[in-house]
N, C-alpha and C positions, 0 to 999 in steps of 0.2 A: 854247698858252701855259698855258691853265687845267691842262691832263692833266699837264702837268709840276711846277706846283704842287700837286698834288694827292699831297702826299707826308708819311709821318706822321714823316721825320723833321724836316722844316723847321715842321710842330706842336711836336715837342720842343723845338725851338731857340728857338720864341716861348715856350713856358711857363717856361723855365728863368730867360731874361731877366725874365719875368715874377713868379718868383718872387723873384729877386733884389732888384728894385725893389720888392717886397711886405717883404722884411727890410731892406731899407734904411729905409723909411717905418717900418718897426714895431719901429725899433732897435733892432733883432737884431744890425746893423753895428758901432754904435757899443758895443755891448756884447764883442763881440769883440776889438773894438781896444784896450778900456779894461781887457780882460784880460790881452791881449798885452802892453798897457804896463805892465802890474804886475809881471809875469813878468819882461821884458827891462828895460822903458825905464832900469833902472838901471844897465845896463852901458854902456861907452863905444862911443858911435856907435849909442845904442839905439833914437832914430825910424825910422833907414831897418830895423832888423830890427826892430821892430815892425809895420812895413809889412807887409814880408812875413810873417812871422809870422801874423798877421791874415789877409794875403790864403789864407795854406797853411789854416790853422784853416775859413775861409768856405769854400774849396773842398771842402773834405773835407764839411762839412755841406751846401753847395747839391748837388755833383757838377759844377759846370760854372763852366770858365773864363769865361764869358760873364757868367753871373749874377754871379761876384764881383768881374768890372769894372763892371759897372751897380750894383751894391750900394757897394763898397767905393771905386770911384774916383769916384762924386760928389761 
């Protein structure tokens, strides 16, 4: 079981998560979001593309869908 965990992509998989919850706490998140809403929030139906917006923005700077559900869906 250990030689199987012993693998440096499921390293990556903890740091990315890791980094995530390090931009969330250091609101890097809420900085994103509060930029997307400036952008959009003014057009009609503009929380839910805010959402994404934000989510597409966080991914591109973490690199991983992981990290911007730990960052962003908290």
């Amino acid at each position: 079981m250990f030689l199987k965990l012993d693998k440096f992509s499921l390293l990556s998989i903890m740091f990315f998560v890791l980094s995530g919850n390090l931009m969330a706490h250091g609101a890097i998140a809420r900085k994103i979001v509060e930029t997307a809403n400036a952008f959009i929030g003014s057009l009609k139906a503009g929380l839910p593309v805010t959402g994404v917006v934000s989510c597409a923005m966080f991914g591109a700077v973490s690199g991983s869908a992981l990290a911007t559900l730990a960052a962003i869906g908290v």
